[in-house]
ROKOLKOL-943388 format. One record per residue: residue in three letters; x, y, z negated of N, C-alpha, C in turn. Coordinates in pm, whole numbers, padded with zeros to 5 digits, always signed. Layout:
<zalos>
ALAXYZXYZXYZ/...
</zalos>
This chain:
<zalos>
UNK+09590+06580-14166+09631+06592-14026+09748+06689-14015/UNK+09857+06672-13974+09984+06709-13925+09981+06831-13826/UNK+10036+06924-13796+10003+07040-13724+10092+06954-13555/UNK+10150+06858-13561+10187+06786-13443+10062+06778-13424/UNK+10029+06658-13511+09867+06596-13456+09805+06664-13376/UNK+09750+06808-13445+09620+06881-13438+09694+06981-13264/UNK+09796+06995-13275+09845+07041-13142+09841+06941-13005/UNK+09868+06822-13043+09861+06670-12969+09664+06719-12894/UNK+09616+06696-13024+09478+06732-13002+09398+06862-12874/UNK+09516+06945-12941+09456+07078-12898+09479+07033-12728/UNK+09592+07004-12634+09635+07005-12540+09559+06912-12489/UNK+09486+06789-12512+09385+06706-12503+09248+06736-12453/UNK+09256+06864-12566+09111+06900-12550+09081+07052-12402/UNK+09212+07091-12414+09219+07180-12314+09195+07135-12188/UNK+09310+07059-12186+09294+06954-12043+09172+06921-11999/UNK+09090+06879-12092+08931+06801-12071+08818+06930-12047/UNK+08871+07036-12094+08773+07185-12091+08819+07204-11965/UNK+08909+07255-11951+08972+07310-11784+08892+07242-11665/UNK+08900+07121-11723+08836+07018-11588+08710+07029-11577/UNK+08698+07131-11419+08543+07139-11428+08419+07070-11467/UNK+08319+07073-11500+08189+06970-11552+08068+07107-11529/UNK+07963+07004-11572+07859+07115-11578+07829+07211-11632/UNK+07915+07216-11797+07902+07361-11866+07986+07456-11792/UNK+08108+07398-11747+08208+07494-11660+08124+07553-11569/UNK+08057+07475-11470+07969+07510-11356+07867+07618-11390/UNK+07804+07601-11515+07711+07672-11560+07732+07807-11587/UNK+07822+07798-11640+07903+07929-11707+07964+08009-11548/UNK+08036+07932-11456+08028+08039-11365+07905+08051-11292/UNK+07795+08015-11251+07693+08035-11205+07583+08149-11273/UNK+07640+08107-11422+07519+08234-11486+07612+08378-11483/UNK+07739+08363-11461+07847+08482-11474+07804+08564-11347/UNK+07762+08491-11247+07683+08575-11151+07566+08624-11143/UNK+07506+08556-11216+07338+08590-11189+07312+08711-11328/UNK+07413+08655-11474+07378+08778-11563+07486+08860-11569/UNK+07618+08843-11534+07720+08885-11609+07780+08855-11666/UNK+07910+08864-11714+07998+08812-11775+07974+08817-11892/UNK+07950+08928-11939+07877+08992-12083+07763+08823-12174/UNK+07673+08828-12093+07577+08773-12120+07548+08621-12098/UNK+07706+08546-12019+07750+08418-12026+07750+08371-12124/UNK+07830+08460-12200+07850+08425-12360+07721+08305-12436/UNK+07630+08398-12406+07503+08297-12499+07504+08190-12453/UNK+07501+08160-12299+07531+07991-12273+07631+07903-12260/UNK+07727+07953-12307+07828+07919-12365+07879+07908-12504/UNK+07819+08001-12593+07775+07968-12764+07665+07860-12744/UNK+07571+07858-12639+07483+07718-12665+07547+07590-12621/UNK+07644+07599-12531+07709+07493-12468+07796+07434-12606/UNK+07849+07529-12666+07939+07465-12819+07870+07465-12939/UNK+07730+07483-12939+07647+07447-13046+07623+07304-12999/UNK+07668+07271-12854+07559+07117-12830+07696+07059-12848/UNK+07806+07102-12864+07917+06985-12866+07910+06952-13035/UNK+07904+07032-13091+07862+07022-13254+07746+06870-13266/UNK+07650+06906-13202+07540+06820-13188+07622+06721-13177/UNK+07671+06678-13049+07727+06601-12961+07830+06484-13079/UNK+07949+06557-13095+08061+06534-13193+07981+06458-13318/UNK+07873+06510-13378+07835+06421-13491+07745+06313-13441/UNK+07676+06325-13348+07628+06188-13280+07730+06116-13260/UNK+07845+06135-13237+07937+05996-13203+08012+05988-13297/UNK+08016+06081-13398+08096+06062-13552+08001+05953-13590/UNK+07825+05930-13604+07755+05863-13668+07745+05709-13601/UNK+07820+05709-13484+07750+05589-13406+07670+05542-13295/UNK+07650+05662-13244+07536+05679-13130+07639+05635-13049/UNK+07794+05684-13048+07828+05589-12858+07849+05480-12927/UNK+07810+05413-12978+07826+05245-12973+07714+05211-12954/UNK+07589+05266-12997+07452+05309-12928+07456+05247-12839/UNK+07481+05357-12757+07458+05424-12622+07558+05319-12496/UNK+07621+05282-12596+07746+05184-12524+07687+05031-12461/UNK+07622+04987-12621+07561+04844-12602+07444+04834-12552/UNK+07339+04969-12534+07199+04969-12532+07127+05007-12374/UNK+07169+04956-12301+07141+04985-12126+07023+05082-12154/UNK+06951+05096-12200+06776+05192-12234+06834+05261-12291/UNK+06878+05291-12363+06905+05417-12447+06986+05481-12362/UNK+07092+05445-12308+07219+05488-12220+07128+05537-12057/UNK+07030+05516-12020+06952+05504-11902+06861+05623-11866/UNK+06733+05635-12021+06706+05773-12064+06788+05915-12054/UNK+06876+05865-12157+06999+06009-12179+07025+06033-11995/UNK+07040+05925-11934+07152+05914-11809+07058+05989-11733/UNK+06916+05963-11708+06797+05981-11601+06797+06123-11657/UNK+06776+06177-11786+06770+06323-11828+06816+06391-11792/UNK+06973+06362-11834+07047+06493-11773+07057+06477-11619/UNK+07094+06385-11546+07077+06352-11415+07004+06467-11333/UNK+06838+06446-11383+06736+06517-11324+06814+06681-11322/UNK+06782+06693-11500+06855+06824-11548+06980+06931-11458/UNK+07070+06852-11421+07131+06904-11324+07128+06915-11173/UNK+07042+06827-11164+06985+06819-11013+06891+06987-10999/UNK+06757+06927-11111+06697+07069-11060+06826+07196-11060/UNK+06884+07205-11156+06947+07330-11122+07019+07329-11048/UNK+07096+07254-10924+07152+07239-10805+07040+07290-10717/UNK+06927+07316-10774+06814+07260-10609+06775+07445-10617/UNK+06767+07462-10762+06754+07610-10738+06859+07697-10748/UNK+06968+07678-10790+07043+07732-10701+07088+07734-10550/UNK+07079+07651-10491+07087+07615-10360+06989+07739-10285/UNK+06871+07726-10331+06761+07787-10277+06734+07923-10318/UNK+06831+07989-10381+06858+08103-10451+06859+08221-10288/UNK+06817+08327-10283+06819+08444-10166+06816+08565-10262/UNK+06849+08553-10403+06855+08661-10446+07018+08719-10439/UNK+07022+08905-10406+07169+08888-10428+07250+08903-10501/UNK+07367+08896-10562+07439+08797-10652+07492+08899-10737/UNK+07544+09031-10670+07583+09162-10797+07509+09299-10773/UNK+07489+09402-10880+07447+09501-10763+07561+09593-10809/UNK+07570+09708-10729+07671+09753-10699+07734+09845-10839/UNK+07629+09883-10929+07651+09968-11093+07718+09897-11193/UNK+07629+09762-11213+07659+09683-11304+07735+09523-11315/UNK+07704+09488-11195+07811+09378-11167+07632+09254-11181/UNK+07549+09317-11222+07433+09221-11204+07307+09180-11097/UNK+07257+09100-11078+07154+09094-11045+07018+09148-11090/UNK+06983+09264-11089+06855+09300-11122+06714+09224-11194/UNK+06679+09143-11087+06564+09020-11102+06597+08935-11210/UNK+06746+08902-11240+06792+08834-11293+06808+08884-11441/UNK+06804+08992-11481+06871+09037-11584+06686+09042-11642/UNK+06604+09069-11600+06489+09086-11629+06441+08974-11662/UNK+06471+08887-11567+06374+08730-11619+06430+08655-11714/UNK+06556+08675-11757+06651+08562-11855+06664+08590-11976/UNK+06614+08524-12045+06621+08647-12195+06737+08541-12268/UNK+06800+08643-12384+06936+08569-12421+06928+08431-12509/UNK+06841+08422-12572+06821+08274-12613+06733+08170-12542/UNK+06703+08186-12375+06689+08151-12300+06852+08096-12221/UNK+06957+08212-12216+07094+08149-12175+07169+08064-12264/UNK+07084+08030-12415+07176+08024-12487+07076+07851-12497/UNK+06971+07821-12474+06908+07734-12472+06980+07639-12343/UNK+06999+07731-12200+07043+07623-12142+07148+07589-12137/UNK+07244+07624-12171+07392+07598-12274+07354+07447-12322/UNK+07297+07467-12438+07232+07324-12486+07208+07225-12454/UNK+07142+07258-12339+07016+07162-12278+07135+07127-12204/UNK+07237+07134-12123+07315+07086-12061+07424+06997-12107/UNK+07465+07057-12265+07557+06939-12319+07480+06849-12399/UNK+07349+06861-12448+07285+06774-12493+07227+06650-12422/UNK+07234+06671-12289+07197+06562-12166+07254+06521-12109/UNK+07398+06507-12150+07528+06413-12080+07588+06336-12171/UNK+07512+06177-12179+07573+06074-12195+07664+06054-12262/UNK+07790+06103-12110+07925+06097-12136+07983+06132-12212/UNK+07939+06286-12230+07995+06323-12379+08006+06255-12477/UNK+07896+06229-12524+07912+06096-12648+07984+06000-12612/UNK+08015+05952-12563+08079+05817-12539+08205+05906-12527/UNK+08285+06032-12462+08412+06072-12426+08466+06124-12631/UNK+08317+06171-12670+08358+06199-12834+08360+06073-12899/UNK+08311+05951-12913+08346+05840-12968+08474+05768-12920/UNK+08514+05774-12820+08678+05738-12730+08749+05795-12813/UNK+08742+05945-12821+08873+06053-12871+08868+06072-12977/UNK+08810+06074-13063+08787+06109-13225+08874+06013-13288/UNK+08828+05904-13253+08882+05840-13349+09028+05777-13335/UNK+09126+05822-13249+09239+05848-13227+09280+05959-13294/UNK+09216+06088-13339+09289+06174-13412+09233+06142-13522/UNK+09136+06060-13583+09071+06068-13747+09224+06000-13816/UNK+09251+06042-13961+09345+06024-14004+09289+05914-14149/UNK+09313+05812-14147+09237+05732-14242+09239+05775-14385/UNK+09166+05778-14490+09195+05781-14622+09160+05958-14648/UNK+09152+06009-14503+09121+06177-14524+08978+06202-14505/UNK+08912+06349-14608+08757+06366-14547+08737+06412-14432/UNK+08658+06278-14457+08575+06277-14281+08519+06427-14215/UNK+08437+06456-14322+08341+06562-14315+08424+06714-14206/UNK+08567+06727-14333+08692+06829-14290+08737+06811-14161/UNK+08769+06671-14109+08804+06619-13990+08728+06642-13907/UNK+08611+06644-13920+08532+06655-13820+08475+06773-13800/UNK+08471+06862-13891+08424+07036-13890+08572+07110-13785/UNK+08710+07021-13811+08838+07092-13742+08840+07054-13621/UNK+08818+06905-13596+08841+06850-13471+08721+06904-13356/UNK+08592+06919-13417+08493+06988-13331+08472+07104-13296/UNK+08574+07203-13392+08574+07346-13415+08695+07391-13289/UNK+08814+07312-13310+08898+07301-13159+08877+07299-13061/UNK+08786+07162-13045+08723+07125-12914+08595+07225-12872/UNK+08496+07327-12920+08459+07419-12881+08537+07562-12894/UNK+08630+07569-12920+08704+07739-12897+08746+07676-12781/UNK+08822+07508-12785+08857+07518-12610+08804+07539-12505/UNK+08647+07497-12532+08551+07534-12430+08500+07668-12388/UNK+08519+07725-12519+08492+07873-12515+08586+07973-12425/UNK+08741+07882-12441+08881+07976-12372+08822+07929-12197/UNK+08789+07800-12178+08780+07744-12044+08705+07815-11982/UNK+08561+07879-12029+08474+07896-11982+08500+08056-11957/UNK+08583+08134-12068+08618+08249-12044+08694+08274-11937/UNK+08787+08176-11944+08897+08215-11798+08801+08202-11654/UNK+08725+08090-11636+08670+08098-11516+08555+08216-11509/UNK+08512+08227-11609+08408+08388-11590+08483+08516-11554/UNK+08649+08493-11595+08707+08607-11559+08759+08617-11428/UNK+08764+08479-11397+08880+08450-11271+08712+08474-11136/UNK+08582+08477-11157+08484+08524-11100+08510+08664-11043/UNK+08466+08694-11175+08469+08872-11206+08563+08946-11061/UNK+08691+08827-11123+08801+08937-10975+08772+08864-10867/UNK+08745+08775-10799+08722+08753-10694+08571+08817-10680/UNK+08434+08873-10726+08338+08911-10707+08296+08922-10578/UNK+08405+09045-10558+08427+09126-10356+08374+08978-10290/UNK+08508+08927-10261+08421+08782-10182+08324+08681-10212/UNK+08282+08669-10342+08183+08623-10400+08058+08685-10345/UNK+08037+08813-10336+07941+08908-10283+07893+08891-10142/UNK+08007+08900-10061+08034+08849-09924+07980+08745-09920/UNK+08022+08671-09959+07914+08511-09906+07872+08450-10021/UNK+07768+08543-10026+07645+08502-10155+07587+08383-10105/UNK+07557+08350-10009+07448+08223-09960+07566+08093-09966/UNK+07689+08108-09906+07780+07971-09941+07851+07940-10093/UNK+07842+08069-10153+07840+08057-10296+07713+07964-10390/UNK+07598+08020-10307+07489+07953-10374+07450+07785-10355/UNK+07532+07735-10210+07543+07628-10145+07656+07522-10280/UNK+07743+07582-10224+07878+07543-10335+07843+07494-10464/UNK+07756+07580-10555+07755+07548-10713+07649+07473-10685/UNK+07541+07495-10632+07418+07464-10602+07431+07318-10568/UNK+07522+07276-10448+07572+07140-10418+07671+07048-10505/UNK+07702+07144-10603+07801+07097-10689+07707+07036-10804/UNK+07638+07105-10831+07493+07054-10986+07445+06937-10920/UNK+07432+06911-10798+07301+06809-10726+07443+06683-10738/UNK+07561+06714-10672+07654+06598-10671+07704+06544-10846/UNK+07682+06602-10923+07732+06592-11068+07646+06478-11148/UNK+07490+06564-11094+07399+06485-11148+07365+06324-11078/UNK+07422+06335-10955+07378+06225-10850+07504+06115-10934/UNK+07597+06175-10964+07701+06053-11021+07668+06033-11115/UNK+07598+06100-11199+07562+06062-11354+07490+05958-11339/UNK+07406+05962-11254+07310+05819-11208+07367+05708-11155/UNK+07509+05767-11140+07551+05609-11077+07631+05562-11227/UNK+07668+05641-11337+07744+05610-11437+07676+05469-11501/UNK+07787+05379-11548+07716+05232-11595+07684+05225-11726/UNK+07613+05170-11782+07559+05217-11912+07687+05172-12047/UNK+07811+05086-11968+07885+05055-12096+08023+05162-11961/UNK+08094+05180-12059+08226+05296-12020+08328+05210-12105/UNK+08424+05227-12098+08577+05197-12153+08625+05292-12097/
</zalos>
């Protein structure tokens, strides 16, 4: 692979990180409830599931998932739910959002333990469909024939999570400074993401089980 290529790639993959989704969502939602600090873990779990993700559609699963209305239906109803509940409790969230020492929620910092943030990282890219099917689309436009697979696919997946990692950093930071008004209207904040998880998941259910 050509350092054009792998740059071709990189700007690809940025583009597709930037654009909000549910790990984006996630990542600023937990940036409030733990901290910026402690996003991190669900966001190292969010790019452990693209790892997952990336070799499921290196092996074949979106052609799976493509031809198989049941298989594509499951995954679809999973994450669906998956992001719904967490729209429904966030929505219904009255806890408040920083405290004034640490930039945290109290209740929050107590009940979440870090491989608990780092689990739902996971659980969120592991239950979107799309992914697989968006990693079987794109891969194989940058695989370079006659080269190891194995290499290709440790670089091309290793890109595509630092991008997620930069995406998810900028919006945890671009939080951080707006906080002040974040603080201020904790309850339409909680409406916002909260309505945003319930609308994400509601389209996932309308997604058709074959994509082009």
């Amino acid at each position: 692979m050509t350092i054009t290529h792998w740059l071709l790639f990189c700007g690809v993959s940025l583009l597709m990180c930037f654009t909000p989704g549910p790990a984006v969502l996630l990542a600023i939602s937990n940036s409030v409830d733990v901290g910026a600090r402690r996003t991190a873990f669900s966001s190292l779990g969010s790019s452990a599931g693209i790892f997952v993700i990336s070799a499921l559609a290196m092996i074949g699963m979106g052609t799976i998932l493509s031809l198989s209305a049941n298989a594509f239906l499951v995954m679809k109803v999973a994450g669906a739910m998956y992001l719904i509940w967490l729209g429904v409790k966030r929505w219904r969230s009255k806890d408040g959002l920083f405290s004034s020492e640490e930039g945290l929620a109290p209740s929050e910092r107590r009940e979440r333990k870090n491989w608990q943030l780092a689990a739902q990282g996971l659980t969120v890219s592991l239950t979107n469909p799309k992914s697989i099917l968006f990693f079987s689309a794109l891969f194989p436009q940058f695989i370079v024939p006659g080269a190891p697979l194995l290499t290709q696919y440790l670089l091309l997946t290793t890109t595509f999570a630092i991008c997620a990692l930069i995406s998810h950093a900028f919006y945890v930071a671009l939080i951080s400074v707006i906080k002040g008004h974040v603080v201020a209207r904790a309850k339409l904040f909680n409406r916002i993401v909260g309505g945003t998880f319930i609308a994400l998941g509601l389209s996932l259910l309308k997604t058709r089980h074959k994509l082009s």
